[in-house]
C-alpha positions as CSV (number, residue, x, y, z in Angstrom):
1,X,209.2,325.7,26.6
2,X,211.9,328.7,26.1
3,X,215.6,327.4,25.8
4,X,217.7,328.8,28.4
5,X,214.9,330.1,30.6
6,X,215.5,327.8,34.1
7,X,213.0,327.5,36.7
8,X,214.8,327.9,40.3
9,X,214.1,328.8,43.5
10,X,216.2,331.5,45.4
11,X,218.2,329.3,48.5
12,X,220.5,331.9,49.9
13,X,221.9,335.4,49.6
14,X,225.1,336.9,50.4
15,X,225.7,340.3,50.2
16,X,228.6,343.1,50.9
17,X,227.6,346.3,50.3
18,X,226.2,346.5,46.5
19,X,228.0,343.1,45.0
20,X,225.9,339.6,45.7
21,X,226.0,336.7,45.5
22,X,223.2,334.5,44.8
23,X,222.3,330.7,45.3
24,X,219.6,328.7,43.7
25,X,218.1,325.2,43.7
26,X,217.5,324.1,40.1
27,X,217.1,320.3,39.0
28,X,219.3,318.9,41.9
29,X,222.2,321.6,40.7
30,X,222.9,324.5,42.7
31,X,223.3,327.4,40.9
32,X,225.4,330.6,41.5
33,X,224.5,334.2,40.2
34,X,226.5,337.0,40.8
35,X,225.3,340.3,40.6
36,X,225.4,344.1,41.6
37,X,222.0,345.0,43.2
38,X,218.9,342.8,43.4
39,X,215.3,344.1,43.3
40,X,212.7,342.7,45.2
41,X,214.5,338.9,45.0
42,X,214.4,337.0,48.2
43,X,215.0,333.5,49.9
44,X,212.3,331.1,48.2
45,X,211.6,333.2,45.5
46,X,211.0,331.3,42.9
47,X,212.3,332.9,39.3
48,X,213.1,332.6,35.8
49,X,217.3,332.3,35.3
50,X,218.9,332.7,31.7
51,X,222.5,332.8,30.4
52,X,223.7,333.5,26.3
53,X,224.4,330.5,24.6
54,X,227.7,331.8,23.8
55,X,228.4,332.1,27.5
56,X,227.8,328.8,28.2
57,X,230.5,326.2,27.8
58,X,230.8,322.3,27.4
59,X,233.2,319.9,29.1
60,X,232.9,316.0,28.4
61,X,234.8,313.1,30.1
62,X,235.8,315.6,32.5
63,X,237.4,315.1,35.6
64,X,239.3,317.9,37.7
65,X,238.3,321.2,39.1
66,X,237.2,324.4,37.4
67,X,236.5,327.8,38.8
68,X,233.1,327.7,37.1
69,X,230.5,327.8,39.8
70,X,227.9,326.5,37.7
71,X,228.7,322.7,36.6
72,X,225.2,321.2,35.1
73,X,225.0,317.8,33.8
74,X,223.2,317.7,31.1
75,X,222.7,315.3,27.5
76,X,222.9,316.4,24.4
77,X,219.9,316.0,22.8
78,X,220.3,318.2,19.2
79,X,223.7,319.3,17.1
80,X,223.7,322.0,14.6
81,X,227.2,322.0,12.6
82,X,227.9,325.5,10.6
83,X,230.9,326.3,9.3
84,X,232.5,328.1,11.9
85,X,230.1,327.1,15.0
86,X,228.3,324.3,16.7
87,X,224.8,324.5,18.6
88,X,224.2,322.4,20.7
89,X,221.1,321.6,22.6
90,X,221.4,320.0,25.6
91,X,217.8,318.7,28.2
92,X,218.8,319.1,31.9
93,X,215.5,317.1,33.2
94,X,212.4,319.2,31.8
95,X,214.9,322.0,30.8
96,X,216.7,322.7,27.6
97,X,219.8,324.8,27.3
98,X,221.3,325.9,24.3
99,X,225.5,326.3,23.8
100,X,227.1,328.0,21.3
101,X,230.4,327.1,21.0
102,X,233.1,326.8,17.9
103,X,233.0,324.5,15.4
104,X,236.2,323.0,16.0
105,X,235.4,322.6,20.0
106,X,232.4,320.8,19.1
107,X,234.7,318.2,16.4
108,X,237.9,318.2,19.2
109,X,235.1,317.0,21.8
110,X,233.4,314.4,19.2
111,X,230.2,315.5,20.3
112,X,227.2,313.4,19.7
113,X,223.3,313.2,20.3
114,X,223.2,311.4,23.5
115,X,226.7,312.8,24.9
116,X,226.6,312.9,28.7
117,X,228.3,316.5,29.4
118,X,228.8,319.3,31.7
119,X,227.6,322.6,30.7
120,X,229.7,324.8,32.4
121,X,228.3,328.7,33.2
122,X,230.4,331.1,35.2
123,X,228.6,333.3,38.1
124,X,228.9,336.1,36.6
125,X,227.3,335.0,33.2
126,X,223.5,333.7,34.7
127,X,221.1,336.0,35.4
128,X,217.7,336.6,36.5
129,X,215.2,337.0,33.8
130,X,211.9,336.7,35.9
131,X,210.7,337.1,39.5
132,X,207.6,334.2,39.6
């Protein structure tokens, strides 16, 4: 199983002129892409979605709202500590994403194996890696 490569299916499409906005159904989530031209990606496609795991943020104990369109609950499942960053592995249902984050975050947060967290991905940072 690749980290950061999420099985959805397309669930709507809105477009105005070049610029869309997409939707997708992915482990009871849905998803938001957006994105400047799509190629042969339609309702019910089903595709491959991936984001950098330095784009990809984590909130824990969270309560409030957020402009990020893409809130995923997720549990930590794996915690590399460097010096100066933090990986951090997290298993949405048969899915694994991977975060990148500073090392400091991660210690300000407590992190730990187990954590129940948000990971947090903003519209404009997924993307579509694969048409299935």
């Amino acid at each position: 199983m690749n980290i950061n490569n999420l099985e959805a299916k397309v669930i709507s499409i809105q477009s105005v002129e070049d610029l869309n906005i997409v939707k997708f159904e992915f482990e009871n989530h849905i998803l938001s892409m957006m994105s400047l031209g799509l190629k042969d990606t339609k309702i019910n496609s089903r595709v491959i979605l991936s984001a950098n795991p330095s784009h990809i943020a984590i909130a824990k104990d969270f309560s409030g709202l957020l402009s990020y369109s893409n809130q995923i609950k997720s549990k930590i499942t794996h915690i590399e500590m460097g010096e100066l960053l933090c990986s951090i592995e997290l298993e949405i249902g048969k899915h694994k994403l991977n975060s990148l984050i500073t090392a400091s975050s991660a210690q300000r947060l407590d992190l730990k194996i187990n954590d129940e967290v948000l990971a947090l991905i903003k519209a404009s940072e997924l993307s579509i890696k694969d048409l299935l």
